[in-house]
N, C-alpha and C positions, 0 to 999 in steps of 0.2 A: 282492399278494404281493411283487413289486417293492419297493411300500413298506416293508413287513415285514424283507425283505433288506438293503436302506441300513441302517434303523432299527440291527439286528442289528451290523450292520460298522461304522455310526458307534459305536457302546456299547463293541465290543469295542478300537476304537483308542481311544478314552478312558481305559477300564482298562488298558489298555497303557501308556499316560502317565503313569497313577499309580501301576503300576507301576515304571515305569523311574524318575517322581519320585522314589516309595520307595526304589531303589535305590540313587540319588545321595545320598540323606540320610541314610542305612545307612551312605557311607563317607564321608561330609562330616568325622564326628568326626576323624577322621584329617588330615582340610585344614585342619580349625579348631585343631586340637594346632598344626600347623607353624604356624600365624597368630600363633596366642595361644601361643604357645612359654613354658614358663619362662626366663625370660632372663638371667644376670644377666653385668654388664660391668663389670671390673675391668681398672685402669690397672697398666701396667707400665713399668720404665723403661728395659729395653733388649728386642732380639729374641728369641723365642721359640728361634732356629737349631733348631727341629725337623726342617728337611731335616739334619742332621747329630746329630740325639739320640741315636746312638748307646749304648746301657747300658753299654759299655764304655770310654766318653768321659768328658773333662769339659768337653763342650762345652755350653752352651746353660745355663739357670738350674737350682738344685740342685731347687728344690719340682718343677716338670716333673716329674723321674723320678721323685720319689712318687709323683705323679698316676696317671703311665702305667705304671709300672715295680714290680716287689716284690720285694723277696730273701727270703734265708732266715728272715729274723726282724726284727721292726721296734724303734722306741725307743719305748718306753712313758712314757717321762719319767720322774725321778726314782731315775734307775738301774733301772728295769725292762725288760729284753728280753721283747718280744712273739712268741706266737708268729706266721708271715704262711705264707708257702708251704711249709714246713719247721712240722709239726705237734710235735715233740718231737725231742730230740739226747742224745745221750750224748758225753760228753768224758774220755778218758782220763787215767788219773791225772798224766802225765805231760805234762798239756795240749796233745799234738801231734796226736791224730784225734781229729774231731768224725764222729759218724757221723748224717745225719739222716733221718728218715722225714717225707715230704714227702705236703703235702696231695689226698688224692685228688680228683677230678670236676672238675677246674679245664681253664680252656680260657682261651689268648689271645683278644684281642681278637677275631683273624681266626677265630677258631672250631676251631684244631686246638688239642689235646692238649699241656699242658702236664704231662713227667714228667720221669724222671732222664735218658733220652737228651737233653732241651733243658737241664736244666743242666750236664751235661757240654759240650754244643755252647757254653755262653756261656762257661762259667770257663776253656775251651781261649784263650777269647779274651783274657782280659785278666789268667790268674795270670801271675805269674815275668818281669810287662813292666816294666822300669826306671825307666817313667812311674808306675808303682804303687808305687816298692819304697819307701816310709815306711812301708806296710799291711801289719802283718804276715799279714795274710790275703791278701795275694798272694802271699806266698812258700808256694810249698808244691810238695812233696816226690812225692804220688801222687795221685789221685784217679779215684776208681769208681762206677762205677754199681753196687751189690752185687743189686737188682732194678728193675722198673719204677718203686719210688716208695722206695727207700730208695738216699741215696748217702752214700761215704766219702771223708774229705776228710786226708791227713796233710798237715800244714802242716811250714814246716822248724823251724820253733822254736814251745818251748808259749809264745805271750806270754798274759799275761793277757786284752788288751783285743778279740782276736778275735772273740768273740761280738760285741761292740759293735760293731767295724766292721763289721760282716756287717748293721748296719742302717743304713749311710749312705748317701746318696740314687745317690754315683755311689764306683766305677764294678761296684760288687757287686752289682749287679741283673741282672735274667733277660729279655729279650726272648725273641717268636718267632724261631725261625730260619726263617723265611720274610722276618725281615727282614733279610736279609745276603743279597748276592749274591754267587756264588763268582766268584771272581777267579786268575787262573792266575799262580800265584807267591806267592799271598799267601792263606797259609794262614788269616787273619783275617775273608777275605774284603770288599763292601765294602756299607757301611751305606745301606738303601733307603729304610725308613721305619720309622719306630717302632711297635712293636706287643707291648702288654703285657700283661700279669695283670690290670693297676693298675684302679681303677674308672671310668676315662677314659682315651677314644680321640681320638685328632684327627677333627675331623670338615672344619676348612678350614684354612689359615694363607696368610696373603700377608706376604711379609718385610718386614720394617723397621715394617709398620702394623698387622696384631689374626690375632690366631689364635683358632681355638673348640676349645673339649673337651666331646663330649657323653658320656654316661653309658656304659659299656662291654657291650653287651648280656647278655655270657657271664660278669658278675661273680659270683665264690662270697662275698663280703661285703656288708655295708650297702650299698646300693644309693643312689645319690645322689638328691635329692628336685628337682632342678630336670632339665630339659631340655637347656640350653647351659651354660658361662658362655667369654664371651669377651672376653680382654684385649686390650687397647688401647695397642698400643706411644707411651707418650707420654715422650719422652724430658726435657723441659725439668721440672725439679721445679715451680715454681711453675704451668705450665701443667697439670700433675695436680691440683692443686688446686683451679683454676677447672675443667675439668672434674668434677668432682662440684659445686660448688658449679653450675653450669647444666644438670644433670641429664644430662650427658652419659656420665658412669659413677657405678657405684651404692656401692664399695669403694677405699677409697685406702689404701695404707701397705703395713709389712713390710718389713724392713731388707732382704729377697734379691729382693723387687717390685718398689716403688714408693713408697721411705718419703718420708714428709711431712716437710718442712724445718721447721726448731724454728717460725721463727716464722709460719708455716702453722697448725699443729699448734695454737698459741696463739691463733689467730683463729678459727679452727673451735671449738674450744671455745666461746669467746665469742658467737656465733652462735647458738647454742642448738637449730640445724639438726640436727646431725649428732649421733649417738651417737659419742663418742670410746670407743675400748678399749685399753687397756695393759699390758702386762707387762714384767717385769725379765728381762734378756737374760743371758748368761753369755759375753758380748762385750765384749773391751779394746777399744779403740782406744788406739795407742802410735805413737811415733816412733822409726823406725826406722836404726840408723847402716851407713851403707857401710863394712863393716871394710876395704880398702883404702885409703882419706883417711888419710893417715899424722896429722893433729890425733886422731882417734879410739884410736889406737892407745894412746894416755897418757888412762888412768883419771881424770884430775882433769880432765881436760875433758869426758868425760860424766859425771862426778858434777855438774859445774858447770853444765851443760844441764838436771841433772833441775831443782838446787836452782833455777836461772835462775826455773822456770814455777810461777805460783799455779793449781795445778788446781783446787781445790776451786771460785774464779772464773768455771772454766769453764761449771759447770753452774747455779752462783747467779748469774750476770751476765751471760751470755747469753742461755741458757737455761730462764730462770724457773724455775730448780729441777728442771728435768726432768734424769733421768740423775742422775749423781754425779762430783765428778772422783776418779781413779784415784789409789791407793794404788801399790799389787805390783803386775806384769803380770797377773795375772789377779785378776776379780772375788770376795768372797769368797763360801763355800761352794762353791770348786768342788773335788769331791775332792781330797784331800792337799795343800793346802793349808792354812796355818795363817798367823798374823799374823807367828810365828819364823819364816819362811820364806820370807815372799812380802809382799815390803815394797816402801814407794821415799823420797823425799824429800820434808820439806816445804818450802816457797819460804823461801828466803834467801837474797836477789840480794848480803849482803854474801859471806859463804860460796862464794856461785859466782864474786864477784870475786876474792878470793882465793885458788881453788884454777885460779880459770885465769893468776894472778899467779905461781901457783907450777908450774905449769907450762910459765912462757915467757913468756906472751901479754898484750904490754901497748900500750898506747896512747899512741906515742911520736910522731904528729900532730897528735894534738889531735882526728881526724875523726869520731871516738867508735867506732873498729873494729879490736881491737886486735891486735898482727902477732907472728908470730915467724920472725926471720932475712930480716925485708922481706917473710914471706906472710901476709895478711892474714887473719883469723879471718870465712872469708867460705863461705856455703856455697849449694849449690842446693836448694832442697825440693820435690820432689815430691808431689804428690797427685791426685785424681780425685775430680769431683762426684758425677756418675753416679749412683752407689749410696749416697754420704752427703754428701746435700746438704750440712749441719752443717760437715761437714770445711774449708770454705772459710771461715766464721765464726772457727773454731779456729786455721787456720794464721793467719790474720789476728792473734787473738789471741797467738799463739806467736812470731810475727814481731817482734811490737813488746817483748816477754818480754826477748829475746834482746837485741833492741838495747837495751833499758838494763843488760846486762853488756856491752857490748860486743862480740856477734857477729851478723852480717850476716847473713840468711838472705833468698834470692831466690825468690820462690814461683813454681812451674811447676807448672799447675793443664792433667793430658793428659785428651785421652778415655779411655773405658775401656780400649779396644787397648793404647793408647802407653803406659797407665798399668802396665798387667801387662805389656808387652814390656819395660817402665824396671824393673820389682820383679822381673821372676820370670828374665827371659833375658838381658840385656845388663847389667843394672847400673848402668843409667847417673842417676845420682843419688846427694848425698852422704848426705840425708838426707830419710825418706822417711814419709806418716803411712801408717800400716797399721792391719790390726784382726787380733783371735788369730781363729783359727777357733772354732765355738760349741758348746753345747750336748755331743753324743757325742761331737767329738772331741776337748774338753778333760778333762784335761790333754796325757793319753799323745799322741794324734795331733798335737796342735798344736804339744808342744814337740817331737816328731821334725822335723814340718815348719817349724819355724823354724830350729834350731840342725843341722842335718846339712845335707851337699852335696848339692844339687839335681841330679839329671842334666840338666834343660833350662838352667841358667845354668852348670854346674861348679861353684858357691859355692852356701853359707849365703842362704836369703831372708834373715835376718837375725843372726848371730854365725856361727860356729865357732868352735870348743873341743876338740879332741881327747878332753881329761877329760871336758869336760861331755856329749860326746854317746855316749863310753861309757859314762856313767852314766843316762844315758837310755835306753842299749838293756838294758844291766842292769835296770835299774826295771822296764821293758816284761816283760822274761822272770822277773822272779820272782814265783811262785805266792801265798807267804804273802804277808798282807797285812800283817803288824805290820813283818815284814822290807821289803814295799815303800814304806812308810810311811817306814823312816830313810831308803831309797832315793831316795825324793822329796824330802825335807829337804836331802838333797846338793844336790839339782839346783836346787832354786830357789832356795835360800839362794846356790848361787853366781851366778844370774840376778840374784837383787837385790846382793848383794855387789859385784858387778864392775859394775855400772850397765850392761846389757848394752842396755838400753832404755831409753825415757821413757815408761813409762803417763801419760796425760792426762786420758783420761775412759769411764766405765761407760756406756754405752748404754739406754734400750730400747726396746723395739718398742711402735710405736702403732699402730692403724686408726682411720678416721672413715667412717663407714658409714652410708647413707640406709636408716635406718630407717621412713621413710613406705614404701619398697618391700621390704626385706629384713628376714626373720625369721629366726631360729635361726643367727646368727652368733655362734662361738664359737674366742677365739684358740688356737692349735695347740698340737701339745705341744713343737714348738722350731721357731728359723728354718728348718728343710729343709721344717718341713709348715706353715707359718705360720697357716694355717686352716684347720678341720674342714669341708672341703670338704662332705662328704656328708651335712653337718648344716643345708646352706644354703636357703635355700627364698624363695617370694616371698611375700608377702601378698597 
């Protein structure tokens, strides 16, 4: 009987075992997801600053807030507004209220309710602030909740380009208001963590070194196909490149990433490793003049700077042909633009001797730098690697440009910081390389933001013009198009007219991507969304 009993009790803890075994391997798939994670790692080349992402910021990289962040409508490419969290709009004749009806069932990241009481909570934050006021979608006049999922928005002028900036990365986007802590005094409150619509959440970040974004559980769109993917702050451009070539990251490039330096770009190819990808960007890079340098102020000596440089060299002698060099300040086909309008110079270093002859500046030492009234035709040039490797090849090139007409230029090559504290708030630089803004905010955004007074420096990033930039707020606010069409013809013809700039070279975007691990990479519809994130997957 006894026997019989053990016998019993040993049987029944064995089933117990294989029981419990069973259990363990009922939730194993879940250990083994985290193990076998879809993974993918992409190089970037500055920090994340997601402890400061604020949606009302423009802190931290543009693509970020797509990731995380959504407005009311996104950019479809090709002049197409999307609809995003904002299902349809009406616009009054008069183009000053948009009235929208906003997408139902959506939820933040954190799981509460995204309606019209949270976009009222954002837009309190960032309309009618002086750091916004080039958009004319910050300036505005009232705005209502009219019910849970329908809001009205008067702006203070009908400009045309409104709708389009209501799809740029920053500072129009919607967080939770769970992420804003209230702060006593300051109605803005103060920024905690970022928590968005967008189909990505943070899942870790450590500053200066890789942040992750995993898939957003409570997304109402395409749903991302991998698990993580996490950048890899690699600041040195050639050091991004040997990382993917040692399997270190799977994705390199993207002019607002982690772009590949030309002659990177040109070995990778060669390689026959990587899948190169490409597209044509709707990005100048130009050189930019400090209107205080009283040499700048007489037009024959920036006509004599353009004629000085062989662009077209830039892109066939450097560059193996990649890119183009630059015509007009902006690339063509980008709306209202035309060839009558939007022009520059071709190289003819006698012509720039000449017209810097006739305005003074000659070479009465022999030193080959030539002076007017004892000051010498000598300048500082700013630039930053950081985001365009290339630029330091180019100033190189543009240095030596310069000196066979006779003018000096000293290349001051800052970090990112010192580079946007020298362009955007102090000014300290005669002459400076830059790039327009891309994609949605060319033309209207870009040319506000070059030729109008900054609130963060007092001055022009790049001219003022009293005429020229009421003719740009003109342009902005008229409805017809045939009429804003002469409107634009004003403006750039006096941009290329008066040599307001030096366009240099057309840009574009490349990736080189390990295709032995990554499938369904496909380039974005412009620099803010670089990559079809949710289209990425591993093999």
């Amino acid at each position: 009987m006894k026997k019989n009993y053990f016998t019993t009790i040993i049987a029944l803890l064995l089933c117990t075992c294989l029981i419990l075994t069973g259990c363990g391997k009922s939730s194993s798939p879940e250990a083994n997801k985290s193990k076998g994670a879809k993974e993918i790692v992409v190089a970037i080349y500055r920090d994340g600053a997601l402890s400061e992402l604020d949606a009302a910021s423009y802190n931290g990289p543009h693509f970020l807030y797509k990731m995380l962040y959504e407005g009311f409508v996104e950019d479809g490419g090709e002049g197409k507004i999307l609809p995003q969290l904002a299902t349809s709009w009406d616009i009054s004749p008069d183009g000053k209220t948009y009235t929208f009806k906003l997408r139902q069932g959506v939820k933040f990241s954190d799981g509460t309710d995204f309606n019209a009481a949270a976009i009222i909570f954002n837009l309190k934050r960032w309309v009618n602030n002086d750091r916004h006021a080039i958009l004319s979608a910050a300036n505005v006049e009232s705005m209502e909740a009219l019910d849970d999922y329908t809001v009205k928005i008067v702006f203070k002028s009908g400009a045309y380009p409104i709708l389009t900036e209501l799809t740029y990365p920053r500072p129009v986007r919607f967080l939770s208001p769970a992420s804003i802590a209230k702060m006593e005094g300051n109605d803005k409150g103060k920024f905690v963590k970022p928590v968005g619509t967008g189909p990505w959440m943070v899942e870790s970040y450590t500053k200066d070194q890789e942040f992750t974004l995993v898939p957003n559980p409570y997304y109402w769109g395409e749903k991302p196909k991998v698990d993580k993917i996490t950048f890899k702050v690699i600041t040195d451009a050639q050091a991004r490149s040997l990382a993917l070539q040692s399997g270190e990251i799977d994705i390199l490039g993207g002019d607002l990433i982690g772009k590949i330096p030309m002659e990177s770009l040109i070995e990778l190819k060669k390689t026959g490793k990587f899948d190169i990808y490409t597209k044509g960007s709707m990005c100048s890079h130009f050189i930019a003049f400090n209107q205080k340098v009283e040499a700048f102020q007489d037009k024959n000596v920036r006509l004599a700077m353009n004629y000085a440089i062989n662009k077209p060299s830039i892109a066939a002698n450097l560059f193996d042909n990649i890119g183009a060099g630059a015509n007009g300040l902006y690339q063509p086909g980008i709306p209202y633009t035309t060839n009558e309008n939007n022009y520059g110079f071709a190289n003819d270093k006698e012509k720039a001797k000449q017209l810097l002859e006739a305005a003074g500046y000659t070479d009465t030492d022999g030193d080959g730098i030539r002076e007017k009234s004892g000051k010498k035709l000598e300048f500082n040039f700013v630039l930053s690697t950081g985001e365009f490797p290339e630029w330091k090849q180019m100033a190189e090139f543009v240095q030596a440009e310069f000196s066979a007409v006779g003018i000096k230029v000293n290349l001051k090559i800052l970090d990112k910081n010192g580079y946007e504290d020298a362009t955007m708030n102090t000014k300290a630089f005669d002459i400076a390389l830059m790039r327009t803004s891309s994609d949605s905010w060319v033309p209207h955004g870009s040319s506000l933001e070059m030729f109008s007074i900054l609130a963060t420096s007092k001055a022009a990033k790049v001219w003022y013009d009293e005429e020229l930039y009421n003719n740009i707020v003109k342009t902005l606010c008229t409805l017809d198009k045939t009429e804003r069409q002469k409107n634009y013809d004003t403006v750039f013809k006096f941009i290329s007219e008066e040599a307001l700039t030096i366009p240099i070279y057309y840009p574009i975007t490349s990736f080189a991507v390990n295709t032995n691990k990554i499938k369904g990479f496909e380039i974005g519809v412009n620099n803010y969304a670089p990559i079809e994130w949710q289209k990425l997957d591993v093999k």
